[in-house]
VMD Tcl script that builds the backbone (N, CA, C; Angstrom):
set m [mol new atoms 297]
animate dup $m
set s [atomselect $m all]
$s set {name element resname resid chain x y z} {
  {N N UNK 1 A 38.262 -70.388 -106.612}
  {CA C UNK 1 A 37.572 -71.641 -106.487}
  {C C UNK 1 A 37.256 -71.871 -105.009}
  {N N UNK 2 A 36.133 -72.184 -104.688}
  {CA C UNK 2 A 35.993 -72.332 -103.218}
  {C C UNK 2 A 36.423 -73.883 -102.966}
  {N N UNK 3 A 36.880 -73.651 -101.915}
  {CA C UNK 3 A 37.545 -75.241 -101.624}
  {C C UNK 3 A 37.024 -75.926 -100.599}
  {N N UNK 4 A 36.223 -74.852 -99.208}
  {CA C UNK 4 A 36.002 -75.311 -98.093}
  {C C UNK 4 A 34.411 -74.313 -97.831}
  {N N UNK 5 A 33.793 -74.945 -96.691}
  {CA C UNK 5 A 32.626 -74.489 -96.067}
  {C C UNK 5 A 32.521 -74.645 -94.839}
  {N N UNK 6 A 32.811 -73.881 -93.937}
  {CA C UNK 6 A 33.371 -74.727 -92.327}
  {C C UNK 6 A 32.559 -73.817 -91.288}
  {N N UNK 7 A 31.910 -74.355 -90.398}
  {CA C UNK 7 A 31.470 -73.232 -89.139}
  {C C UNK 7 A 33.206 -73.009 -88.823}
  {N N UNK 8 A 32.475 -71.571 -87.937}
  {CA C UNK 8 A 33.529 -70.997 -87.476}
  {C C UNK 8 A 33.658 -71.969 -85.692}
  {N N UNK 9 A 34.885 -72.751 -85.361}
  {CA C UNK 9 A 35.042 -72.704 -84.434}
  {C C UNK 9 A 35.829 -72.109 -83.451}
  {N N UNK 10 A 35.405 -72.086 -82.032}
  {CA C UNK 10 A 35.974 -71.303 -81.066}
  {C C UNK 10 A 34.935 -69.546 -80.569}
  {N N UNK 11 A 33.822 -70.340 -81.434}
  {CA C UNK 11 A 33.118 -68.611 -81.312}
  {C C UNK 11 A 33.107 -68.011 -79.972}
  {N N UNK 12 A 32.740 -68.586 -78.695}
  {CA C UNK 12 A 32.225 -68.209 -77.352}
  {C C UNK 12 A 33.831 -67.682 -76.951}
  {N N UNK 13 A 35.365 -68.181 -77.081}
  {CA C UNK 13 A 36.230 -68.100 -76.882}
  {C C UNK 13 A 37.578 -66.916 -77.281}
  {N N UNK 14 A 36.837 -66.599 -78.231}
  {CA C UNK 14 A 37.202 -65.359 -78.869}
  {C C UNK 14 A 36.582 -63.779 -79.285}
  {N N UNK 15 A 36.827 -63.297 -79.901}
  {CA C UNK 15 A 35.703 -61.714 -79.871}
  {C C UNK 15 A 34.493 -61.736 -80.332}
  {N N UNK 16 A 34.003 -62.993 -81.139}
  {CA C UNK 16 A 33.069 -63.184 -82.016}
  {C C UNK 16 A 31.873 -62.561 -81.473}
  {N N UNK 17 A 31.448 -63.096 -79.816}
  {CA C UNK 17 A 30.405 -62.395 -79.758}
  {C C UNK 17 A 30.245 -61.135 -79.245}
  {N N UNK 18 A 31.148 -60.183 -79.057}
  {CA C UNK 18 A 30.852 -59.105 -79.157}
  {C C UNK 18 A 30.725 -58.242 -80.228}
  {N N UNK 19 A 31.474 -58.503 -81.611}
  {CA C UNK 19 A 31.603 -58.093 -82.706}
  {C C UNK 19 A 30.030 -58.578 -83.212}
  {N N UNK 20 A 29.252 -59.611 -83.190}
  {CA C UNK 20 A 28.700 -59.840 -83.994}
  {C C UNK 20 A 26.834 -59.034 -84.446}
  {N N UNK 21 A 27.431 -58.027 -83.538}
  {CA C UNK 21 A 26.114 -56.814 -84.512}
  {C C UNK 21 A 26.731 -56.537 -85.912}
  {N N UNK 22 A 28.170 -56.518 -85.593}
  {CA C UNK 22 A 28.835 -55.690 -86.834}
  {C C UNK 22 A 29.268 -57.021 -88.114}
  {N N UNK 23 A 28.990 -58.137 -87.930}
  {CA C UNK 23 A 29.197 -59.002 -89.034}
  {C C UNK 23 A 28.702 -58.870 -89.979}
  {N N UNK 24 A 28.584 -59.424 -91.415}
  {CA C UNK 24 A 27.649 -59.096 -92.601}
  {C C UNK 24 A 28.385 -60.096 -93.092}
  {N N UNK 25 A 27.161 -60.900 -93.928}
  {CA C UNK 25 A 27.823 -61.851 -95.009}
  {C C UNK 25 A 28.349 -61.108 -96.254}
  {N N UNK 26 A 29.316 -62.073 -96.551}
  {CA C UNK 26 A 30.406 -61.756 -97.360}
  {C C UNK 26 A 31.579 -61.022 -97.086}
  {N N UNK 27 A 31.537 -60.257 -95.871}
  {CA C UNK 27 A 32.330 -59.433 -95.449}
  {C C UNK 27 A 33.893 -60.707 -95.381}
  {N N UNK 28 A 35.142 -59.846 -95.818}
  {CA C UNK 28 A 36.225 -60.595 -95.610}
  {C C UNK 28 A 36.780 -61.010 -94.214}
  {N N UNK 29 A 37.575 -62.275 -94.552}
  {CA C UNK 29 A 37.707 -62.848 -93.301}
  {C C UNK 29 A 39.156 -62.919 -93.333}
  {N N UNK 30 A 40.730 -62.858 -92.671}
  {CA C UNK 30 A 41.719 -63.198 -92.717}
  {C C UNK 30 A 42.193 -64.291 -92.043}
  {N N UNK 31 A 43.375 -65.294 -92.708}
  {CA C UNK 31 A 42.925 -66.487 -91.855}
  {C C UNK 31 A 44.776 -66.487 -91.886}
  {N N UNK 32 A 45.102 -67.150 -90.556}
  {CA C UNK 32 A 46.934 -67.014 -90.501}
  {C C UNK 32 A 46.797 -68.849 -90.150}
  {N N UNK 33 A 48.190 -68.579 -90.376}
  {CA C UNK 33 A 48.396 -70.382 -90.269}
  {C C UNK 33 A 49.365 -70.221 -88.890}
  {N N UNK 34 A 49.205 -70.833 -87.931}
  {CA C UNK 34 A 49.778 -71.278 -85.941}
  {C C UNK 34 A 50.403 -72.410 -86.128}
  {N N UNK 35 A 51.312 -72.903 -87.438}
  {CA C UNK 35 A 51.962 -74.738 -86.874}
  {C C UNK 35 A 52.663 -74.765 -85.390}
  {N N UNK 36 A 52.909 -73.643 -84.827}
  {CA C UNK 36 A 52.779 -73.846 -83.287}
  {C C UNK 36 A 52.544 -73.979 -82.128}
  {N N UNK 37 A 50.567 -73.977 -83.007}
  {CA C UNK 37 A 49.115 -74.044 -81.780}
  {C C UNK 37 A 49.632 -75.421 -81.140}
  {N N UNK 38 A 50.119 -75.483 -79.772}
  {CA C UNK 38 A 50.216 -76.517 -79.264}
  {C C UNK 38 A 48.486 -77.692 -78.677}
  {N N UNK 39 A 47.560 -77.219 -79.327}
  {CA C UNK 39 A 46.466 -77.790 -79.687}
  {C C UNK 39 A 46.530 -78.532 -81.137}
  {N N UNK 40 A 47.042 -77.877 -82.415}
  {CA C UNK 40 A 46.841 -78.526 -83.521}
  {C C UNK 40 A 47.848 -77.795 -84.403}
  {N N UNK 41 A 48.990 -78.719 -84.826}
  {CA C UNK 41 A 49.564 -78.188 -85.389}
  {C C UNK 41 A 48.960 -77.695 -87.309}
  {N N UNK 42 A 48.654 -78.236 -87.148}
  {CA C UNK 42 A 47.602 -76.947 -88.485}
  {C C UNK 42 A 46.574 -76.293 -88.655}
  {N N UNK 43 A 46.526 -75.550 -87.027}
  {CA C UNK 43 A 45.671 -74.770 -87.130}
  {C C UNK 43 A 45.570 -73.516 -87.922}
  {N N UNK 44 A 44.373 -72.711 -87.989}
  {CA C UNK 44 A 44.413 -71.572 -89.093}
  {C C UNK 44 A 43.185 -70.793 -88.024}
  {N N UNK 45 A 44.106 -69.453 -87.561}
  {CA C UNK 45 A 43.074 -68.342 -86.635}
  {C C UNK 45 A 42.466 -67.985 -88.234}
  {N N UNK 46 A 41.160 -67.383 -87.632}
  {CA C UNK 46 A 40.358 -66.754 -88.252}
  {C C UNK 46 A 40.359 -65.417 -87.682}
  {N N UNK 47 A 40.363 -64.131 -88.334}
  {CA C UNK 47 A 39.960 -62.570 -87.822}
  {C C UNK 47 A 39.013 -62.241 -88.950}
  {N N UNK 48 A 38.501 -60.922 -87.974}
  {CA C UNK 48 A 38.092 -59.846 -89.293}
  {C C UNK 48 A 38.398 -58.869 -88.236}
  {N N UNK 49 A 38.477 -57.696 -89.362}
  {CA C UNK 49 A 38.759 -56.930 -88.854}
  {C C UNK 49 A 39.957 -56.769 -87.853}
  {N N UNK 50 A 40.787 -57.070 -88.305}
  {CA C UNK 50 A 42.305 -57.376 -86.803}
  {C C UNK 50 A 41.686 -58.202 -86.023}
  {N N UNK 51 A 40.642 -58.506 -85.454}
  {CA C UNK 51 A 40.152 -59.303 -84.030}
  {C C UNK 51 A 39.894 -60.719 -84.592}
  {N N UNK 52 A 40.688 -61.213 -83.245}
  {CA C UNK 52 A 40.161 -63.103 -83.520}
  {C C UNK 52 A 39.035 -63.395 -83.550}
  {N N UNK 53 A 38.529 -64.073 -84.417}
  {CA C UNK 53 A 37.371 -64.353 -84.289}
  {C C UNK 53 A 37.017 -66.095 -83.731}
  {N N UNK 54 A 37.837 -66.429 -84.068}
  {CA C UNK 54 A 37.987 -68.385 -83.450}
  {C C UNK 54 A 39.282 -68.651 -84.887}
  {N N UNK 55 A 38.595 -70.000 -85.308}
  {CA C UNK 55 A 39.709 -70.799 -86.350}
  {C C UNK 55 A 39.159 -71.631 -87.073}
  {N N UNK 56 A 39.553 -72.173 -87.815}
  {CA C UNK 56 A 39.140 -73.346 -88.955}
  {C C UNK 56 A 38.653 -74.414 -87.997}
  {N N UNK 57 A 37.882 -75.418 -88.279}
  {CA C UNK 57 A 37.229 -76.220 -86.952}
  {C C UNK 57 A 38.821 -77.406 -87.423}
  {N N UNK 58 A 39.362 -77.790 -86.445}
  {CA C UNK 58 A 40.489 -79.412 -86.614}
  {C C UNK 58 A 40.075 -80.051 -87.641}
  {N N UNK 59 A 38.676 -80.647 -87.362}
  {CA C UNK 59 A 38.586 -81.571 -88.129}
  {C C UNK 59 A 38.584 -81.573 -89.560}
  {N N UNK 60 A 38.855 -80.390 -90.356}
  {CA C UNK 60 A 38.842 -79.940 -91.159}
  {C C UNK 60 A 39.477 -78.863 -91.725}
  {N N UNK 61 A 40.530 -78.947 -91.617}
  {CA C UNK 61 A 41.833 -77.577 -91.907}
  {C C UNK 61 A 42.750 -78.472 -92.341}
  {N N UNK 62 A 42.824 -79.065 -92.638}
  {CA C UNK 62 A 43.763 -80.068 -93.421}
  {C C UNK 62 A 44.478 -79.691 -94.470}
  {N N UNK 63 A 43.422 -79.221 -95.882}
  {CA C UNK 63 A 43.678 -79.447 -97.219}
  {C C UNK 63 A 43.990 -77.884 -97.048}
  {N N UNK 64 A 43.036 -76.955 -96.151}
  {CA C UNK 64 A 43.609 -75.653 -96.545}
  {C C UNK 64 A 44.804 -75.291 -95.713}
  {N N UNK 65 A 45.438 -75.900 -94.405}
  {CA C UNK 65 A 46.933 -75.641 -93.779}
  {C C UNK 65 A 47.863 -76.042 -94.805}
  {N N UNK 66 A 47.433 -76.829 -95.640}
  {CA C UNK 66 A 48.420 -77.800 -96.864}
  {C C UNK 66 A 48.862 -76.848 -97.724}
  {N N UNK 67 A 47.534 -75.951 -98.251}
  {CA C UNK 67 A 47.335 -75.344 -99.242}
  {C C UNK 67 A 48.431 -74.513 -99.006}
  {N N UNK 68 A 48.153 -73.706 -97.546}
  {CA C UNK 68 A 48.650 -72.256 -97.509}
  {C C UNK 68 A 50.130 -72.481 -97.190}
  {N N UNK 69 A 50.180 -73.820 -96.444}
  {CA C UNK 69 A 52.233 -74.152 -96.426}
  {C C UNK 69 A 52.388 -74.210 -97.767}
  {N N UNK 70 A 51.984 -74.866 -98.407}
  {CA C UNK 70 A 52.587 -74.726 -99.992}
  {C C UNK 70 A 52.741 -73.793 -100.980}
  {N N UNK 71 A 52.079 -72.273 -100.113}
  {CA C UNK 71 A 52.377 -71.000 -100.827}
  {C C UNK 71 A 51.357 -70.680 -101.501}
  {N N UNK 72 A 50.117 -71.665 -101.993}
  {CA C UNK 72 A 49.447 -71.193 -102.283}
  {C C UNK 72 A 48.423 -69.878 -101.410}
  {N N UNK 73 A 47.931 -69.187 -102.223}
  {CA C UNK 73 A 47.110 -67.978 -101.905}
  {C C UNK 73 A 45.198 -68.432 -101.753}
  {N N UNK 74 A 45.294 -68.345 -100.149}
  {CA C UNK 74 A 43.836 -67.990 -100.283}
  {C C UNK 74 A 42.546 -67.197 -99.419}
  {N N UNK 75 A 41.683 -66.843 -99.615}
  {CA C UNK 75 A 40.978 -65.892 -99.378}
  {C C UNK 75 A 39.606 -66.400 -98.775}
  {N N UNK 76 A 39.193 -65.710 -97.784}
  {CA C UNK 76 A 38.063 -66.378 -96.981}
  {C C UNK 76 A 36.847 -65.234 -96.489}
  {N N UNK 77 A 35.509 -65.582 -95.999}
  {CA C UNK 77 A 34.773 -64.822 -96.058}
  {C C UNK 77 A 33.593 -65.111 -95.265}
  {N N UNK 78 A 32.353 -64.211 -94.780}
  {CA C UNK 78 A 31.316 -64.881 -93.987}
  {C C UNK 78 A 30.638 -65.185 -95.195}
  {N N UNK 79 A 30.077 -66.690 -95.240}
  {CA C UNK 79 A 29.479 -66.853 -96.163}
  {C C UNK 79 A 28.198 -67.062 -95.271}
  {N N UNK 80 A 27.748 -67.259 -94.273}
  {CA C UNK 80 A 26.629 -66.978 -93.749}
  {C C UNK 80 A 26.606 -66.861 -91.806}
  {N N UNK 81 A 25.050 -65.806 -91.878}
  {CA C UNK 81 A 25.134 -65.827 -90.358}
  {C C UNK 81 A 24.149 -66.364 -90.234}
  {N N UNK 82 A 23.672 -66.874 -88.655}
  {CA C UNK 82 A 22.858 -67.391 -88.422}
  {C C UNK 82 A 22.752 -67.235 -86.866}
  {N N UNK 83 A 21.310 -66.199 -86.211}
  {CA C UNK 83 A 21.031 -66.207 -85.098}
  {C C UNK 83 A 20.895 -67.343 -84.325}
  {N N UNK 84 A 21.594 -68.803 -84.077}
  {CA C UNK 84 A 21.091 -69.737 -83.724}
  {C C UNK 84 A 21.550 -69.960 -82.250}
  {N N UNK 85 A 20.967 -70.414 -81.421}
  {CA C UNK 85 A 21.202 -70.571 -80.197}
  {C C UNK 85 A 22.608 -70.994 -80.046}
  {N N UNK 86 A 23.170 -71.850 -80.849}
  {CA C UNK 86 A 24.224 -72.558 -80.577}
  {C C UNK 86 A 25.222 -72.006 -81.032}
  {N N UNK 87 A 26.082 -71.355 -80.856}
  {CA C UNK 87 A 27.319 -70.327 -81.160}
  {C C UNK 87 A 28.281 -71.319 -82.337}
  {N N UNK 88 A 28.117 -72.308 -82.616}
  {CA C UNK 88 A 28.672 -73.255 -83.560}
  {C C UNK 88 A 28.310 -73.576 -84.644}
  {N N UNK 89 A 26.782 -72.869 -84.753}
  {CA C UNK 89 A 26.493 -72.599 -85.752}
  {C C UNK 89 A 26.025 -71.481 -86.311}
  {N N UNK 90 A 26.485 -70.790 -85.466}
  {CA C UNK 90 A 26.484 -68.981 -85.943}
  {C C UNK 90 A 27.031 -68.504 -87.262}
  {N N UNK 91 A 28.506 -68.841 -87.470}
  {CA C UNK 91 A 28.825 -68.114 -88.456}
  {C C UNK 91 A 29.735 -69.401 -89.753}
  {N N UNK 92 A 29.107 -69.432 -90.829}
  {CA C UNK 92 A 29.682 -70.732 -91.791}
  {C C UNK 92 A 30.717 -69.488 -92.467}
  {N N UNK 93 A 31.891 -70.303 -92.666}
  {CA C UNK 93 A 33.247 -69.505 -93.265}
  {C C UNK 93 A 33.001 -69.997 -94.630}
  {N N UNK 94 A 33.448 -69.304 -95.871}
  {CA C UNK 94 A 33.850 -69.671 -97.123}
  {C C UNK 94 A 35.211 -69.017 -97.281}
  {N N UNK 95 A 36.521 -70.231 -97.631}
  {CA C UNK 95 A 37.579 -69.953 -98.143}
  {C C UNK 95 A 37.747 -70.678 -99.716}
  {N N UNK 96 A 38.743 -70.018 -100.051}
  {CA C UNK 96 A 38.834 -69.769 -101.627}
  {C C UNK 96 A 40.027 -69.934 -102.115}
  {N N UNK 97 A 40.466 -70.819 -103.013}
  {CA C UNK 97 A 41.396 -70.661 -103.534}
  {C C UNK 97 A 41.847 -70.018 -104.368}
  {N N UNK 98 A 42.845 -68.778 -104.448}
  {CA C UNK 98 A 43.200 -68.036 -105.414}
  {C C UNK 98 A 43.952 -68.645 -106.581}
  {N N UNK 99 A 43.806 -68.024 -107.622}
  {CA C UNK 99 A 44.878 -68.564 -109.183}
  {C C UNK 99 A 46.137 -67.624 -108.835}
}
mol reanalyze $m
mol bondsrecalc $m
mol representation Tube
mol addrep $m
């Protein structure tokens, strides 16, 4: 079930733009939970491929830091790219809730 639709934030700050010849939508995304980002305690890094890519944007990692402390399982992905000037709206994440 998809639960969320989020730009990726932190793009300029992490590997994103060097990796991003090699992105492709749909390609999988791995996402870890940091309750010790002394920025936000529910933050969630985003990678592919082993490399950081940024994180869930704050304002919106809520329901899925909830999710994933509570054991639930879930799964995330490029659901789209976008050449746009503004690195914030480069790459929209789709995460998923597993059964």
């Amino acid at each position: 079930m998809l639960v969320q639709r989020a730009p990726l934030a932190g793009y300029t700050h992490y590997e994103a733009p060097s990796l991003w010849p090699r992105f492709r939508t749909g390609d999988r995304l791995d996402l870890s939970r940091e309750p010790d980002n002394p920025h936000d305690a529910r933050a969630i890094a985003v990678r592919w491929q082993q490399h950081r890519i940024g994180y869930l944007p704050r304002a919106e990692n809520d329901a899925v830091s909830q999710a994933m402390d509570e054991g639930s399982r879930v799964e995330a992905r490029i659901g789209r790219l976008r050449d746009d000037p503004d690195p914030r709206h480069r790459i929209e994440i789709e995460v998923f809730l597993l059964p």
